[in-house]
C-alpha positions as CSV (number, residue, x, y, z in Angstrom):
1,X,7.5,-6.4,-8.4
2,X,8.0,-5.7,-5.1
3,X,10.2,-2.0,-4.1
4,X,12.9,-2.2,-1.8
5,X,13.2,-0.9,1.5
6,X,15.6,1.9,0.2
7,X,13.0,3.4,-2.1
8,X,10.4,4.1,0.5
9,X,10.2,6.9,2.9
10,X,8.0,7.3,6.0
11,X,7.3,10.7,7.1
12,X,5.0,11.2,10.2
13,X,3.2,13.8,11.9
14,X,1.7,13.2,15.5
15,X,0.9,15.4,18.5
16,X,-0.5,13.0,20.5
17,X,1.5,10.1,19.6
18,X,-1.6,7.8,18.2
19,X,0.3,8.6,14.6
20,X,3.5,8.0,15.4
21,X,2.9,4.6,17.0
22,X,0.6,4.2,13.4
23,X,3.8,4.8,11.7
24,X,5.9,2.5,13.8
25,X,3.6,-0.7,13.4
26,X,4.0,0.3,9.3
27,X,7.5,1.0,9.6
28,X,8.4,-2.8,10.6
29,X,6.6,-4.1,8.1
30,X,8.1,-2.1,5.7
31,X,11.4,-2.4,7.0
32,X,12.0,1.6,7.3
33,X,11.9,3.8,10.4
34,X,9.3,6.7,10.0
35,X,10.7,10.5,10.1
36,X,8.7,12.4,12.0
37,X,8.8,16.2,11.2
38,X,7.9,18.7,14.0
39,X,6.7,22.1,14.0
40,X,7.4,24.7,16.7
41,X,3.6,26.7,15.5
42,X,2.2,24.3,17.5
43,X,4.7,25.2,20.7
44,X,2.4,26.8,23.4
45,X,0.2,24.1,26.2
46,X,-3.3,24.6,25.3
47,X,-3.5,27.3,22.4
48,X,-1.4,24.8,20.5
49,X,-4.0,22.4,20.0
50,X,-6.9,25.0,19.2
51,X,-4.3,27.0,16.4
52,X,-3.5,23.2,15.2
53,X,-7.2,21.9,14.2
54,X,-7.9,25.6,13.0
55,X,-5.2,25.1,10.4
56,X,-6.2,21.5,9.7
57,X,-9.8,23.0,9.1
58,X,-8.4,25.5,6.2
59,X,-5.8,23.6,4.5
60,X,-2.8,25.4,5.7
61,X,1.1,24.2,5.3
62,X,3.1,25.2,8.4
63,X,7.2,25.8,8.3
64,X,8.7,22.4,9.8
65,X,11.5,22.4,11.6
66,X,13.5,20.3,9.3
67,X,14.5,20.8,5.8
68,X,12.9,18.0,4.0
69,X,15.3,15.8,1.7
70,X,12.6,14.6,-0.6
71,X,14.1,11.8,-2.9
72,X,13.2,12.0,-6.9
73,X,11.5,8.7,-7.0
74,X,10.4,5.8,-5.3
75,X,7.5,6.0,-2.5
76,X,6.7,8.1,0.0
77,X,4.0,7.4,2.6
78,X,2.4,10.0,4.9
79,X,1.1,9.6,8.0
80,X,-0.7,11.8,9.8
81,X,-4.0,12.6,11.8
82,X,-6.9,15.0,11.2
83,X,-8.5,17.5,13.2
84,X,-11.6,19.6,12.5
85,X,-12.6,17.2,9.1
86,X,-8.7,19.1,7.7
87,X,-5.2,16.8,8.0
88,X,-2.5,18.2,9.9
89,X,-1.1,21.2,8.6
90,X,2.6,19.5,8.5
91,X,1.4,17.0,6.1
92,X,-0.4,19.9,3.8
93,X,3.2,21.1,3.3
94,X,4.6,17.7,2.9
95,X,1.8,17.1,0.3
96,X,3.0,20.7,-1.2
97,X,6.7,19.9,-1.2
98,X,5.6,16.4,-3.2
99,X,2.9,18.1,-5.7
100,X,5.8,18.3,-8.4
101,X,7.8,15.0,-7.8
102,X,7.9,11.7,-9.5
103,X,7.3,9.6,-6.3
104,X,4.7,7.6,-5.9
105,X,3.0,8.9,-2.2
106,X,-0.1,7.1,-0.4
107,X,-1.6,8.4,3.1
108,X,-2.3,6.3,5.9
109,X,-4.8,9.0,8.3
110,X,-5.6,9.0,11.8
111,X,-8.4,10.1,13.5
112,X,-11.3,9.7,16.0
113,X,-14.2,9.3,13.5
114,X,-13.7,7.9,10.4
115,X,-16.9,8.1,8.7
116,X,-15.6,12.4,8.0
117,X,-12.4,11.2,6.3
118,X,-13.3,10.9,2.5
119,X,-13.3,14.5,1.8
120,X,-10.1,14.9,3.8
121,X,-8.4,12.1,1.3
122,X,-9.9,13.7,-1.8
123,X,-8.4,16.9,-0.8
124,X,-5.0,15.3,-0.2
125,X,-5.2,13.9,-3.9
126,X,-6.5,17.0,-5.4
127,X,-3.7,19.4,-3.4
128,X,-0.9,16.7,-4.8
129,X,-2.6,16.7,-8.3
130,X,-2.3,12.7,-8.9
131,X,-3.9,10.0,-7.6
132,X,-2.9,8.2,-4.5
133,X,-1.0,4.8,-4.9
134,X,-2.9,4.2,-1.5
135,X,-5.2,5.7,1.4
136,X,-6.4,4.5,4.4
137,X,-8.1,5.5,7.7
138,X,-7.8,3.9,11.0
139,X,-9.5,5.2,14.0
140,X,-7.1,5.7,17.0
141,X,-9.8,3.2,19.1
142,X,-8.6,0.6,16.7
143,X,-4.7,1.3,16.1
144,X,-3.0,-0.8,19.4
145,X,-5.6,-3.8,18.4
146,X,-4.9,-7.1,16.4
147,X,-7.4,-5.6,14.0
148,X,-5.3,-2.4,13.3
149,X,-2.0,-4.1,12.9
150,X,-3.4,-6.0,10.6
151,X,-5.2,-3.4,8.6
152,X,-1.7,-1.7,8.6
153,X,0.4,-4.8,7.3
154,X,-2.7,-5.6,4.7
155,X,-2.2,-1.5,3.7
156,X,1.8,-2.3,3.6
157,X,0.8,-5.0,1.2
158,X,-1.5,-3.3,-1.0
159,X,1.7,-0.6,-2.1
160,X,3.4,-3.6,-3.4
161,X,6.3,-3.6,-0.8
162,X,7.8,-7.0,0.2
163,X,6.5,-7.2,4.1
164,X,8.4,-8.3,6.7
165,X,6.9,-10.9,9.2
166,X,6.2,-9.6,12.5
């Protein structure tokens, strides 16, 4: 059976917009506006980005800037990129912050290369100690094609959510 709309959460991470605009395509066919969650680590111009794949490379969970209202149930999708073969740090402490819950959570990962990403999404299940309800990868090449939206509404489909037409 198909969950509604109100059960499902979005939360995004993106510093160069290619997961956000991943999260926006999902978003309509989900009928649910991502939340994107910010972190002020990753504040200074050029440093930022070097500090940002170091912590994607070890794992690390970084404060964010919002208190998270996580709900009890229902599903939560994360979407995120991944720098240096690690995800972003935000999502390791939205992954933390879920590693006790009943929701279901899948991961929908961006990135340049995604031949690297396996160990990435085995990590992700391991760090939230139950399986995924559902993983992919899309390359930020593919993400703005006809063949990325519909890789995202086939991934909308495959969590059991009633898509919206778009």
């Amino acid at each position: 059976m198909p969950q509604k709309p109100s059960s499902i959460l979005i939360y995004v991470y993106s510093r160069s917009g290619h997961s956000r605009r991943v999260a926006e395509h999902l978003g309509n066919y989900l009928g649910v506006a991502p939340f994107e969650v910010t972190t002020c680590r990753y504040s200074w111009p050029v440093l930022s980005w070097i500090t940002a794949a170091r912590d994607g490379m070890r794992g690390r969970a970084v404060p964010l800037d919002q208190s998270l209202d996580l709900p009890e149930g229902g599903l939560v999708v994360l979407v995120g990129p991944v720098w240096a073969g690690g995800v972003g740090a935000p999502l390791n402490t939205l992954i933390d912050a879920l590693a006790n819950g009943e929701q279901d959570v899948a991961v929908l990962l961006t990135c340049d290369d995604p031949n690297e990403l396996t160990a990435s999404l085995h990590k992700i299940a391991e760090r939230l100690r139950r399986p995924l309800k559902g993983k992919m990868v899309l390359s930020n090449g593919v993400q703005d094609t006809s063949e990325g939206h519909e890789r995202i509404r086939a991934f909308a489909e495959a969590l059991g959510v009633q898509v919206t037409a778009q």
